[in-house]
C-alpha positions as a Markdown table, in Angstrom:
| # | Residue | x | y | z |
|---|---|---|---|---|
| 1 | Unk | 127.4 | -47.8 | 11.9 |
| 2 | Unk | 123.6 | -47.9 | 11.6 |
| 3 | Unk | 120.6 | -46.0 | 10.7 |
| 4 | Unk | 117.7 | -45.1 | 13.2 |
| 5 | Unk | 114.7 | -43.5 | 13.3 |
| 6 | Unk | 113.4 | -40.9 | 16.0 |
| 7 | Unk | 110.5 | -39.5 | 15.7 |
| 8 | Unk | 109.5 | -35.7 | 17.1 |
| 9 | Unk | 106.1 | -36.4 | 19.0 |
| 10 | Unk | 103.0 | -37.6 | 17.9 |
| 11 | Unk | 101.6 | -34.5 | 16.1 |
| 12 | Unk | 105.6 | -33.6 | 15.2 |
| 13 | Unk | 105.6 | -31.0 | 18.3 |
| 14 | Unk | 109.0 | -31.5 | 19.0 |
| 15 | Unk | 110.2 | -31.0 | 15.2 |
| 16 | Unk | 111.2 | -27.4 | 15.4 |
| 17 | Unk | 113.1 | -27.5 | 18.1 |
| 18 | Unk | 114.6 | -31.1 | 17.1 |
| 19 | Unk | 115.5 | -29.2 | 13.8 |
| 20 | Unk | 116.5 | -26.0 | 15.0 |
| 21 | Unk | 118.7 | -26.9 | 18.0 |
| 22 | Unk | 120.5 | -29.9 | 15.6 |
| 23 | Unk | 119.2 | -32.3 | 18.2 |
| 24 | Unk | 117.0 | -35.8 | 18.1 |
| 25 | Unk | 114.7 | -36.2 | 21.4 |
| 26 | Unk | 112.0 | -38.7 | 22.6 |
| 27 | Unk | 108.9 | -38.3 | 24.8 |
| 28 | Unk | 109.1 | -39.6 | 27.9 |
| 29 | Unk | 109.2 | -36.0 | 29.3 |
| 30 | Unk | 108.2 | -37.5 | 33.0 |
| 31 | Unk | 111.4 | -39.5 | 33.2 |
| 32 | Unk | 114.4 | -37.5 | 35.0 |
| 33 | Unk | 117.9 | -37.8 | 33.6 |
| 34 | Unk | 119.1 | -41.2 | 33.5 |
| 35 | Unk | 122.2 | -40.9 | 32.5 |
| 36 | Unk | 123.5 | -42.5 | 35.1 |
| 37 | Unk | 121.8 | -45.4 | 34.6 |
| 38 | Unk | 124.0 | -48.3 | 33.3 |
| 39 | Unk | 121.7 | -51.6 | 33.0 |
| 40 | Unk | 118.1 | -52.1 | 31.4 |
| 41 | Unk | 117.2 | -53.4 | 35.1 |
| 42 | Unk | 117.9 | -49.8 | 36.9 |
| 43 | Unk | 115.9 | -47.9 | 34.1 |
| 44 | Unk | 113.2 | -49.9 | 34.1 |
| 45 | Unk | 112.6 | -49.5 | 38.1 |
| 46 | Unk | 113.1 | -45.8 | 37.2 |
| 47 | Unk | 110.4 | -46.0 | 34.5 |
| 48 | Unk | 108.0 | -48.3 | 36.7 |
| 49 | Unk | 108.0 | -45.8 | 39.3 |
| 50 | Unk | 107.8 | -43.1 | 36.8 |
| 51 | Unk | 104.9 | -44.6 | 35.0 |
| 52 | Unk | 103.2 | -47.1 | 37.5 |
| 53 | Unk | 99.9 | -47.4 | 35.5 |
| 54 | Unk | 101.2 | -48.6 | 32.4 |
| 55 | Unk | 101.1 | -52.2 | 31.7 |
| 56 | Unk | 103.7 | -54.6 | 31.7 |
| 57 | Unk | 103.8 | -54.8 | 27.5 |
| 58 | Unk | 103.7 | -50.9 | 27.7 |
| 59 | Unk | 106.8 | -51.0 | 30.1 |
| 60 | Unk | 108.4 | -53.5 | 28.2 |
| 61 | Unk | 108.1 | -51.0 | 25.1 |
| 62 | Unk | 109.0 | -47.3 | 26.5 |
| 63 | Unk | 112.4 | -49.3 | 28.5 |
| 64 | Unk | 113.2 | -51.0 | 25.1 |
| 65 | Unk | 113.1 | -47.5 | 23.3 |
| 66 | Unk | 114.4 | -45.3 | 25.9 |
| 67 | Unk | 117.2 | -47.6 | 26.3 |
| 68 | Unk | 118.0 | -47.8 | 22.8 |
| 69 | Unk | 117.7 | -44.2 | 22.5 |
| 70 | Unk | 120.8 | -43.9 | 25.6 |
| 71 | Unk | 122.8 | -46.3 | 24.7 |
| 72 | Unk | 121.9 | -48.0 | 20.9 |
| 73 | Unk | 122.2 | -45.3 | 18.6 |
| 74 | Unk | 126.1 | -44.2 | 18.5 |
| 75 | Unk | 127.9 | -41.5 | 17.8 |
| 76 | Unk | 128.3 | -41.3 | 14.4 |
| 77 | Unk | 125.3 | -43.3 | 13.4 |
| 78 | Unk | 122.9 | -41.9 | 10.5 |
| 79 | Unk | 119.1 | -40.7 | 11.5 |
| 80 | Unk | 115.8 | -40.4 | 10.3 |
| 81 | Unk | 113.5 | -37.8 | 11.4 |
| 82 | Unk | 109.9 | -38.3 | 9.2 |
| 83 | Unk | 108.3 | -35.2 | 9.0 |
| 84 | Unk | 105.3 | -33.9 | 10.0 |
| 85 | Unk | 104.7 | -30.7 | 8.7 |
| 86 | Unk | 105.5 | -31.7 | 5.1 |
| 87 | Unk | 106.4 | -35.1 | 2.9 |
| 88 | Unk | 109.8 | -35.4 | 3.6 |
| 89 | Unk | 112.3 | -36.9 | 5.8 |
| 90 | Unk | 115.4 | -35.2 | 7.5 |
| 91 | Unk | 118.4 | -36.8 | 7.6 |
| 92 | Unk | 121.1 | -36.6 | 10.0 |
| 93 | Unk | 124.5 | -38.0 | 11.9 |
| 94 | Unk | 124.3 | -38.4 | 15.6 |
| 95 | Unk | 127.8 | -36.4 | 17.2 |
| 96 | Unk | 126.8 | -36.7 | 21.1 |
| 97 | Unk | 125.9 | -38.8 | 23.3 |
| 98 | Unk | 122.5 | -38.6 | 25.6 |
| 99 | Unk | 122.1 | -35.8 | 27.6 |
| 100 | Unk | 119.3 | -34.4 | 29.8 |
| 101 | Unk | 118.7 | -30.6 | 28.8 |
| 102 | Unk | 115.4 | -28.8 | 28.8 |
| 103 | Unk | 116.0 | -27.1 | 25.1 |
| 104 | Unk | 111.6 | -26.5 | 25.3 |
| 105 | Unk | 109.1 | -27.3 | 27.5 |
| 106 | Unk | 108.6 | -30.6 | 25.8 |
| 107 | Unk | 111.8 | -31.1 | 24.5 |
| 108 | Unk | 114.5 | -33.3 | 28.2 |
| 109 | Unk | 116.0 | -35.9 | 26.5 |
| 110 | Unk | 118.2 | -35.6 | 23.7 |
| 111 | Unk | 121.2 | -36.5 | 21.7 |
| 112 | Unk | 122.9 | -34.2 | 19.1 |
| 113 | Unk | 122.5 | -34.0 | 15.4 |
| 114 | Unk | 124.3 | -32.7 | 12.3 |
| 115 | Unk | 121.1 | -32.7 | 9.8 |
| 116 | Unk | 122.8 | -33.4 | 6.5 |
| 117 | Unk | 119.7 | -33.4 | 4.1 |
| 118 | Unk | 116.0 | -32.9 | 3.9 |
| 119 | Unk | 114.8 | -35.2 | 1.2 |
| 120 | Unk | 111.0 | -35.6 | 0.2 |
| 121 | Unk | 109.4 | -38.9 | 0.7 |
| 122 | Unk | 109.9 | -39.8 | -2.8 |
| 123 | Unk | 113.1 | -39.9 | -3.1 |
| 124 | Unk | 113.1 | -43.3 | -1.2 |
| 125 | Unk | 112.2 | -46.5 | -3.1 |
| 126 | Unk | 109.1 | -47.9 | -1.6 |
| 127 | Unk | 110.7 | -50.8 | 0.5 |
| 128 | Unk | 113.1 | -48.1 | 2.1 |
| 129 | Unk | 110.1 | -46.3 | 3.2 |
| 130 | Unk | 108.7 | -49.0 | 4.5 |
| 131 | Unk | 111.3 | -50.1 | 6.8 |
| 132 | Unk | 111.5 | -46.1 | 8.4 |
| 133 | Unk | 107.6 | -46.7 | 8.9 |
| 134 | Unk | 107.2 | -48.6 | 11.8 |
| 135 | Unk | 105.2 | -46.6 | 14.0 |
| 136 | Unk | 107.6 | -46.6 | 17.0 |
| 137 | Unk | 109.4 | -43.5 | 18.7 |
| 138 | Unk | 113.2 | -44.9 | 18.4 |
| 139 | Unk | 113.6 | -47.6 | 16.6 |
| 140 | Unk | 117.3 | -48.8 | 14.4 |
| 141 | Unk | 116.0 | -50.4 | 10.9 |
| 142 | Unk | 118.0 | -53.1 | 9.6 |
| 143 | Unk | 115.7 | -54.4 | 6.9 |
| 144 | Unk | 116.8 | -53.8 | 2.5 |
| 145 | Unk | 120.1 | -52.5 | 3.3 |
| 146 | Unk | 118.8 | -49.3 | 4.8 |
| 147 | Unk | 121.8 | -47.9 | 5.5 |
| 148 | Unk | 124.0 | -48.4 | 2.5 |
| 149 | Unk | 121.1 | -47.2 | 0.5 |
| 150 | Unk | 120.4 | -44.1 | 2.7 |
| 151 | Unk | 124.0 | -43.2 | 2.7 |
| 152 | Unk | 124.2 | -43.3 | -1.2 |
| 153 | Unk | 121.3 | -40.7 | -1.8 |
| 154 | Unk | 122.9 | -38.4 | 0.8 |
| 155 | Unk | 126.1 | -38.8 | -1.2 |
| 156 | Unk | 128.4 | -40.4 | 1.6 |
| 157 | Unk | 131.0 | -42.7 | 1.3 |
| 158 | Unk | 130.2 | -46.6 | 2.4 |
| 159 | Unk | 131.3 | -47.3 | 5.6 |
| 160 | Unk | 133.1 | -50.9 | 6.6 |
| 161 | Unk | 131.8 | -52.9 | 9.1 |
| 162 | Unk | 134.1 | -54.6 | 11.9 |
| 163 | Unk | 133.2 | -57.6 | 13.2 |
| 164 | Unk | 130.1 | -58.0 | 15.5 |
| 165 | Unk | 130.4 | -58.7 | 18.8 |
| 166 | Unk | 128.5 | -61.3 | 20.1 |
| 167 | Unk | 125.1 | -59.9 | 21.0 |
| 168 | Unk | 124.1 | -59.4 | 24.2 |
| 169 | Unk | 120.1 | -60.9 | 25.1 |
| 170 | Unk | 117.6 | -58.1 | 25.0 |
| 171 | Unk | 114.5 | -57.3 | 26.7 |
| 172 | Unk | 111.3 | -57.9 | 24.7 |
| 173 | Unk | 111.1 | -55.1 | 22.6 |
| 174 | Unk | 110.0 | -53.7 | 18.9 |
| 175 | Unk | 114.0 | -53.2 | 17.1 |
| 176 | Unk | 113.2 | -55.9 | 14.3 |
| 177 | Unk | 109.5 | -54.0 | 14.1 |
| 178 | Unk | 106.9 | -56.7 | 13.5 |
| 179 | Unk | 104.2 | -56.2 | 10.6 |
| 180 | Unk | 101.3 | -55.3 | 12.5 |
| 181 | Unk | 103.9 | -52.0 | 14.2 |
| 182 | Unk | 104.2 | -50.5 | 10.3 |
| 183 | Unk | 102.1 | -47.5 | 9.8 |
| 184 | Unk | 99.7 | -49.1 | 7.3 |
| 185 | Unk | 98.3 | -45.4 | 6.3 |
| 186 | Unk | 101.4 | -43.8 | 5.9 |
| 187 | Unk | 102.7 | -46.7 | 3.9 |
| 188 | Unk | 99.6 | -46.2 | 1.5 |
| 189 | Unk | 100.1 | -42.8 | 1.3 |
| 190 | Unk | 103.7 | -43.9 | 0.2 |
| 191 | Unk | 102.6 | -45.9 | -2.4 |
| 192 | Unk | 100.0 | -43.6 | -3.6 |
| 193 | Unk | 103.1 | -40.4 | -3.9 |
| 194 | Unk | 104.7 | -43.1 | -6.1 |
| 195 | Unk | 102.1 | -43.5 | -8.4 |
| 196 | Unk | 101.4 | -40.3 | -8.9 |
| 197 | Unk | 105.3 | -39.5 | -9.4 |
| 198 | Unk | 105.7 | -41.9 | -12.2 |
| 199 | Unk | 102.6 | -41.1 | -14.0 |
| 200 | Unk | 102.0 | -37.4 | -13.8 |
| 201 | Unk | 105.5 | -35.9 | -14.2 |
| 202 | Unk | 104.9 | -32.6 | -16.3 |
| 203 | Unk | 102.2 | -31.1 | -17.7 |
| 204 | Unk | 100.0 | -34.3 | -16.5 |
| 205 | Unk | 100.3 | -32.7 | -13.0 |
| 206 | Unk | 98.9 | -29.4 | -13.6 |
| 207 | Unk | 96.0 | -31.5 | -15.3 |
| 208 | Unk | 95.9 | -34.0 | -12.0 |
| 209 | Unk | 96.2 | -30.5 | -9.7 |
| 210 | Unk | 92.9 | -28.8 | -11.8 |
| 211 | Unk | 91.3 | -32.1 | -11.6 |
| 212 | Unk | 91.3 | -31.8 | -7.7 |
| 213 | Unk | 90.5 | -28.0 | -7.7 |
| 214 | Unk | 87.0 | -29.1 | -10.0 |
| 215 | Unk | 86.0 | -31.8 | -7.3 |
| 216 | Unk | 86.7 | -29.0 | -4.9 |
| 217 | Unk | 84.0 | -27.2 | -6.7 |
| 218 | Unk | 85.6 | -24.6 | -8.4 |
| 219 | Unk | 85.7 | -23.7 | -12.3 |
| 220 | Unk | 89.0 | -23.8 | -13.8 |
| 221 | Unk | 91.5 | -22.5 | -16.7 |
| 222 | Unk | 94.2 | -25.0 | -17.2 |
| 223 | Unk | 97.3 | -23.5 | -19.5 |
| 224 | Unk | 98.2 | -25.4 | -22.2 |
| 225 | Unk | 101.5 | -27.3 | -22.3 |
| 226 | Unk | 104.5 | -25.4 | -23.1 |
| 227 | Unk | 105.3 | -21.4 | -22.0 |
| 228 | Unk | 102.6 | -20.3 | -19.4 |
| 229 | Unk | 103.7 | -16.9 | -18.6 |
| 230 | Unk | 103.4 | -18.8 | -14.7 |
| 231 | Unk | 100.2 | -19.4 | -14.6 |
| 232 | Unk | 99.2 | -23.3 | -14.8 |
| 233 | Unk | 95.6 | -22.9 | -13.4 |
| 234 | Unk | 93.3 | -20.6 | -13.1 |
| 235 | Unk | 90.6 | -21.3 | -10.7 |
| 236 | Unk | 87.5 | -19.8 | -9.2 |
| 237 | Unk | 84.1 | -20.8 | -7.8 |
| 238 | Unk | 80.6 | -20.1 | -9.1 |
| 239 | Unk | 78.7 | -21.7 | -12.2 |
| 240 | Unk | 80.9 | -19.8 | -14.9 |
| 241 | Unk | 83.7 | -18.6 | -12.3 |
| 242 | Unk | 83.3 | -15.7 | -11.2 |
| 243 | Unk | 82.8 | -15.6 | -8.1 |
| 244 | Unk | 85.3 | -15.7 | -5.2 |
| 245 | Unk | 88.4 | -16.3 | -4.0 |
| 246 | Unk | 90.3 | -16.0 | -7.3 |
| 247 | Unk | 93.1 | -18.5 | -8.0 |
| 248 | Unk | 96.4 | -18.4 | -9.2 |
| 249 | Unk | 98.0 | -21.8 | -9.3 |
| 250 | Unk | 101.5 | -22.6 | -10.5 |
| 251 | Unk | 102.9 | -26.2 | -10.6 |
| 252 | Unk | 106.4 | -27.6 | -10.5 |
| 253 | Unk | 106.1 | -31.2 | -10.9 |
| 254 | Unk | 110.0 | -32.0 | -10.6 |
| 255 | Unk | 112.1 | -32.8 | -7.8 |
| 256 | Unk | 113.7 | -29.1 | -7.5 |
| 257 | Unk | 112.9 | -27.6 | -4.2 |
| 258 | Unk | 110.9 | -24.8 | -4.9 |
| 259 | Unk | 112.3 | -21.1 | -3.2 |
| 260 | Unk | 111.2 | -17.7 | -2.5 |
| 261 | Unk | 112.2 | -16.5 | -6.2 |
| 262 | Unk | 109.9 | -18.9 | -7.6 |
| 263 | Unk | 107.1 | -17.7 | -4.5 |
| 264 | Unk | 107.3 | -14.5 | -5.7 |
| 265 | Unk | 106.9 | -14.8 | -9.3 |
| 266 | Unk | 103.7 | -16.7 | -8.5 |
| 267 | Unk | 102.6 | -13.2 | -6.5 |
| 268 | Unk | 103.3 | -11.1 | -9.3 |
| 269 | Unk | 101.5 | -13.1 | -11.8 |
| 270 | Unk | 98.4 | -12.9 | -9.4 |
| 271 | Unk | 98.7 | -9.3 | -9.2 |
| 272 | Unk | 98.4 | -9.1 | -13.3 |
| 273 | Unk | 95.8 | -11.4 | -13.5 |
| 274 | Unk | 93.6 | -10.1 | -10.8 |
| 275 | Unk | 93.4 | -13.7 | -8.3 |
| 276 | Unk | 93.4 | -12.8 | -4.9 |
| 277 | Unk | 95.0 | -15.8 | -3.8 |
| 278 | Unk | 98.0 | -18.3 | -4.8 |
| 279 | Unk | 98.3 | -21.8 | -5.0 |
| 280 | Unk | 101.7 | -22.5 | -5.6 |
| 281 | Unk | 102.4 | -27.2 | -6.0 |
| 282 | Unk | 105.8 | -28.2 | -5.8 |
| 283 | Unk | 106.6 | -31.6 | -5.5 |
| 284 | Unk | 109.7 | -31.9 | -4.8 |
| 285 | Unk | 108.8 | -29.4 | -1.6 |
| 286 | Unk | 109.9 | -25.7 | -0.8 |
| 287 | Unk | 113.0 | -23.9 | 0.8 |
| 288 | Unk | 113.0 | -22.8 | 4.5 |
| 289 | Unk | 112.4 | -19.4 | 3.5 |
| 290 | Unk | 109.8 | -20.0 | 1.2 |
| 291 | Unk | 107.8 | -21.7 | 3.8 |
| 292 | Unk | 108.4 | -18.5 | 6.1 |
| 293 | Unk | 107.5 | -16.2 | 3.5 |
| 294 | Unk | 103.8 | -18.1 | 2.6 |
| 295 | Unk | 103.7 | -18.0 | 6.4 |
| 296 | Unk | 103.4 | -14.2 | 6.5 |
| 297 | Unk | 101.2 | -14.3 | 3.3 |
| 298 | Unk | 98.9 | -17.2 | 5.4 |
| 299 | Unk | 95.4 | -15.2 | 3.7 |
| 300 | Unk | 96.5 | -15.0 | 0.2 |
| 301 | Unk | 99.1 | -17.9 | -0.2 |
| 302 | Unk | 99.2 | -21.7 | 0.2 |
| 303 | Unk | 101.6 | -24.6 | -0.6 |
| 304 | Unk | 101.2 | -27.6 | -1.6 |
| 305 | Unk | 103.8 | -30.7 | -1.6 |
| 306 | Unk | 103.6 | -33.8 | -2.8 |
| 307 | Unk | 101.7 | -34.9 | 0.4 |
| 308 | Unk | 99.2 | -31.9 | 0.5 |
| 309 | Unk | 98.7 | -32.9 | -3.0 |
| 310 | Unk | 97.9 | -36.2 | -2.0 |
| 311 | Unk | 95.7 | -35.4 | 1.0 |
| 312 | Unk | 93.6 | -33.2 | -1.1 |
| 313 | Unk | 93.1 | -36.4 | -3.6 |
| 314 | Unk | 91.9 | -38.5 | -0.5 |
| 315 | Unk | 89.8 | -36.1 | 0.3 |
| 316 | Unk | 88.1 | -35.2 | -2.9 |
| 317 | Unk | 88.3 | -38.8 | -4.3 |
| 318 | Unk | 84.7 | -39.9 | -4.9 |
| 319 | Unk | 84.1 | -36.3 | -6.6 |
| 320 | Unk | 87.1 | -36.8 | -8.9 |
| 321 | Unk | 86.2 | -37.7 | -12.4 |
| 322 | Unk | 86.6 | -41.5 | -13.9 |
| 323 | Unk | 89.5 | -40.5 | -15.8 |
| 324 | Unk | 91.9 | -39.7 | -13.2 |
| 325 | Unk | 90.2 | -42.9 | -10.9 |
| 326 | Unk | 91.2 | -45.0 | -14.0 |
| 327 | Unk | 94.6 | -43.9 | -13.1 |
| 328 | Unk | 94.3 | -44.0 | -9.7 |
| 329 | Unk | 92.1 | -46.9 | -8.2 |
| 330 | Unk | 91.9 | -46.6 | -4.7 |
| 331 | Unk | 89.8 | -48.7 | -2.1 |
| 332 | Unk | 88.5 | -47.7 | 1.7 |
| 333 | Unk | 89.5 | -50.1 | 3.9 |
| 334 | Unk | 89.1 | -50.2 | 7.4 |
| 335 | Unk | 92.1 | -50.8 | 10.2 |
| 336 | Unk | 92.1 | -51.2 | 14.0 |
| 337 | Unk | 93.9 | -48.5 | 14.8 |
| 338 | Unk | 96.4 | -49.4 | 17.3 |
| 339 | Unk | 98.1 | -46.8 | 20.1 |
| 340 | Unk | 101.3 | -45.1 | 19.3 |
| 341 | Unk | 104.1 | -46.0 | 21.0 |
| 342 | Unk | 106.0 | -43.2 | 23.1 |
């Protein structure tokens, strides 16, 4: 058994579906089905001719992945979907083989998924989440027993290896993913949800959260620790606060999944404190129907997980104050950005 990771498009355009349907897909969308296709040698003519522009290292790639993606991952194999609509990963077991099926107009290619778990980002260690970053479509990761590890925070049994056979040579391709592949900003984000998990459990959150909201320009109320009645932070902008929007802010700093119940508390307190709009930070993420339901309240409510809360950091860094830089030392650097694969 093994572990893999697929990813759901670029901008994760393919995660509903992919979620929905109990399915992992690739891109690729051009290629017909290749099922039929039994040696890296036939696809590869098929993906030549499919995609006769792209460059021999390019070829060499999309074959590698697409092939995998056929005929390396196994049925009952564990895999990673990373997110892209919140910090978390999905985690599932692979029970079909590939099949071509048009399940969305982006969405051919597929091989069926029991997702087990949803788990936010950091629940990994940090060298987990650095092997399931390579920036790659399909790709298995065999680096800090990935597996075993995975397998033990989803609460399955270990499962014994036979012997291996003796490997077959492979095509240049990523599978043991090379340094410069690793997605070096999603691994600093990473490291950054880490720090911020050890060091601002509690109460310290709700001071980090109001922190962020005063470099955003608003003035704030922050609830002291202990019973808040729901209400964390109280936030508005204007040189004594009040002007508008009005803001409710509640904060759960543990790693409960936050649901509709706790949603709708949040909307009654902002009814009896006046605030127009919500802010509700949970970082250990939100329910399926709590997403839905902020959805439909899209002009009054937002939510914030653990990576919203760090994008919002990022983005209000230099206007932070020195306390919470003395906490948090960051430094710009600059990367050459290299194309995604697939």
């Amino acid at each position: 058994m093994s572990i893999w990771v697929v990813r759901a498009g670029r901008y994760g355009e393919q995660q509903e579906t992919a979620l929905n349907e109990g399915i992992v897909c690739h891109g690729w969308n051009e290629l017909p089905d290749y099922s039929g296709y039994k040696s890296r040698e036939e696809l590869r003519a098929l993906y030549e001719k499919t995609y006769p522009h792209e460059r021999p290292r390019q070829v060499d790639v999309g074959v590698g992945q697409v092939w995998r993606f056929a005929h390396g991952i196994e049925k009952g194999d564990l895999v990673a979907l990373p997110l892209k609509t919140e910090s978390a990963i999905a985690l599932g077991k692979v029970v079909g083989d590939y099949e071509y099926k048009e399940l969305a107009a982006n969405v051919n290619h597929i091989r069926r998924v029991e997702w087990i778990k949803t788990l936010p980002r950091s629940a990994f260690d940090q060298d987990i989440l650095y092997s399931l970053g390579a920036i790659s479509t399909v790709f298995q990761v065999e680096r800090n027993d990935a597996e075993h590890r995975v397998r033990k925070l989803l609460g399955l049994s270990a499962v014994s290896r036979p012997s291996a056979p003796a490997a077959e040579p492979k095509i240049e391709d990523e599978t043991e993913e090379p340094l410069e592949a690793i997605d070096l900003e999603q691994t600093a984000h990473d490291e950054l949800v880490n720090r911020i998990g050890e060091s601002f459990q509690g109460h310290p959150m709700a001071w980090l959260v109001e922190k962020v909201l005063k470099a955003q320009g608003y003035q704030t109320y922050v609830a002291p620790p202990g019973p808040d009645g729901g209400v964390d932070i109280l936030a508005a902008p204007g040189p004594l606060g009040f002007e508008h929007p009005r803001i409710c802010v509640q904060v759960k700093s543990g790693a409960i999944v936050a649901d509709v119940k706790v949603l709708r508390e949040l909307q009654g307190v902002m009814q009896k404190v006046r605030a127009e709009q919500g802010l509700l930070v949970s970082w250990g993420g939100f329910t399926k129907e709590a997403q839905k339901e902020a959805r439909d309240s899209f002009f009054s409510m937002r939510l914030w997980d653990q990576g919203n809360l760090v994008d919002a950091i990022l983005a209000n860094y230099e206007k932070l104050d020195d306390e919470i830089k003395a906490e948090l030392p960051l430094k710009r650097i600059w990367v050459l950005v290299r194309d995604e694969e697939g």
